[in-house]
C-alpha positions, 0 to 999 in steps of 0.5 A, spaced: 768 190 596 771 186 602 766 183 606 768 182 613 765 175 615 760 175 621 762 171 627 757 165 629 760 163 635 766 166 641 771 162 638 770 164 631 776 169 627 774 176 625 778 178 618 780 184 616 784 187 610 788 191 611 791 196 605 799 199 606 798 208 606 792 207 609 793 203 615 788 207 619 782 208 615 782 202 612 782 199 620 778 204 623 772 203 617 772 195 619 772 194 626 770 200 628 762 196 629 767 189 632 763 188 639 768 187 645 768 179 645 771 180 637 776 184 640 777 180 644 777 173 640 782 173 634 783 178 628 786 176 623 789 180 618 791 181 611 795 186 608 794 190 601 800 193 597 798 199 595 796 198 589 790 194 592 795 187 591 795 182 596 801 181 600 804 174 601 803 170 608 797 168 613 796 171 619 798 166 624 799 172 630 806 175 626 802 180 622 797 182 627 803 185 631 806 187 625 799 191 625 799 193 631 806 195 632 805 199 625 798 203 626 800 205 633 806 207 631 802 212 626 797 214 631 802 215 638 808 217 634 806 221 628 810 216 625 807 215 618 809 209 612 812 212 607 807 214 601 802 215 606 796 218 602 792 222 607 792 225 613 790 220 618 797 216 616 802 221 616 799 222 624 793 227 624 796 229 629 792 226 634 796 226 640 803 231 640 809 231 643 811 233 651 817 232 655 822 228 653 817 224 646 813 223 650 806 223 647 799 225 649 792 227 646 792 233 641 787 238 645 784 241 639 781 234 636 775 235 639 769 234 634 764 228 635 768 224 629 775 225 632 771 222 639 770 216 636 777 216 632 780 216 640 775 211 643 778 207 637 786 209 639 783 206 646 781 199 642 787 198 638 792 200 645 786 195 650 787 190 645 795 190 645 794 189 652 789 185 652 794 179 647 800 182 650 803 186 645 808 190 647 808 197 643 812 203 643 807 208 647 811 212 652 804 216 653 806 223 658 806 221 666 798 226 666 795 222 660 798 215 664 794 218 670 787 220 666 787 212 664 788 210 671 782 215 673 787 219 677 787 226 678 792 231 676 796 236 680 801 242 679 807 238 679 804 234 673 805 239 670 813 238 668 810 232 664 807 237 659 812 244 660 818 244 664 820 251 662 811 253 665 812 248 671 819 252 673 816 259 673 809 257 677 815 254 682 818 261 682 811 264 683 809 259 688 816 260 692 816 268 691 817 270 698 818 278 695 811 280 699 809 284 691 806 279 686 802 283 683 809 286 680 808 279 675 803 281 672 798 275 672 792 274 672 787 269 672 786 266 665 790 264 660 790 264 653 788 256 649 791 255 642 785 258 638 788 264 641 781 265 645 782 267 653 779 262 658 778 266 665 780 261 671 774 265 676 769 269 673 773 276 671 778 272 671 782 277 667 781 282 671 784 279 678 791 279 679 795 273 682 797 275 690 800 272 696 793 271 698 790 267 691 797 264 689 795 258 690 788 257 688 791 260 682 796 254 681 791 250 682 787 251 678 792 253 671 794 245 673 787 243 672 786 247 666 792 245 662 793 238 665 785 235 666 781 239 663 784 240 656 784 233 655 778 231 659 774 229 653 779 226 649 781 222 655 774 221 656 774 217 650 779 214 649 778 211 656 771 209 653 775 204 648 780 201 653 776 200 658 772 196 653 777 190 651 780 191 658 
């Protein structure tokens, strides 16, 4: 069993041992319990093949953005090494696909263990920030919004769907006088498949020119702030930690 040496002072390196098909779960297992000030200070890093070998070089800063590079690739990107042996490595979808590769987090995550998998995503992203590390993240403009603790509205909505953003334009332009021949109400169906009503009733009540409005309103907020809400929560939690 490696041991992780505890600091006795600021300036003191915190070490950990990485190991190659498990690039997540061997980082997440050894600084998951690291403070703010050893996020901040230096983390050296050794690399492990997968037969549990060690891997020539000292970390004199190169193999901690080849770290970083590499576990961001895994977690933002779905992106996992070769040989990967879990779920963890091969992605574990923790955040998907939207518009244009961008990337966002996977709403269905939503256990207290995939909480504290996100408040760690935040470190690991805080900390390439924080050292200047320039990584591969294009994160969806609404999700960029959620770290900047700005609120999403209707016209995000092309960052996470353009074909759904185009047809609440359509809905919001129609000048017919009889939306009710759209036949839309006021919920909408997540992807457990369970209908969520937007207004008490909400299945019952049919979007209108009088109501259209409240309608986009409150869809945008579903899918844009409130899908995600707990997600972003925690992933701002760890960024906000190291930034």
């Amino acid at each position: 069993q490696r041991v992780i040496p505890s600091r006795t002072w600021q300036a003191d390196p915190v070490y950990c041992d990485i190991t190659r098909g498990r690039v997540v779960e061997t980082a997440y297992q050894q600084m998951r319990s690291f403070s703010p000030e050893e996020w901040k200070g230096a983390i050296k890093i050794k690399f492990y093949d997968r037969q549990n070998l060690p891997e020539a070089g000292i970390d004199g800063g190169g193999v901690f953005r080849e770290f970083l590079n590499e576990i961001c690739k895994i977690v933002f990107r779905n992106r996992g090494e070769e040989g990967a042996v879990n779920e963890r490595e091969t992605g574990g979808n923790w955040f998907v696909e939207g518009v244009e590769n961008t990337v966002f987090p996977n709403s269905e995550k939503t256990s207290p263990r995939d909480g504290e998998m996100y408040e760690f995503f935040g470190k690991i992203l805080g900390k390439a920030v924080y050292e200047g590390v320039l990584v591969d993240v294009p994160f969806a403009n609404f999700f960029l919004s959620k770290i900047l603790r700005k609120t999403n509205y209707y016209n995000d909505l092309i960052f996470l769907d353009k074909s759904f953003y185009e047809s609440i334009l359509k809905l919001k332009n129609d000048t017919s006088g009889n939306l009710e021949s759209w036949d839309v109400n006021f919920s909408v169906t997540n992807e457990r498949g369970r209908e969520i009503e937007l207004v008490p009733g909400g299945r019952k009540v049919l979007v209108n020119e009088t109501n259209r409005l409240q309608y986009i309103y409150l869809m945008a907020n579903y899918k844009l702030n409130h899908l995600i809400a707990y997600q972003s929560k925690q992933f701002l939690k760890g960024f906000s930690e190291i930034i």
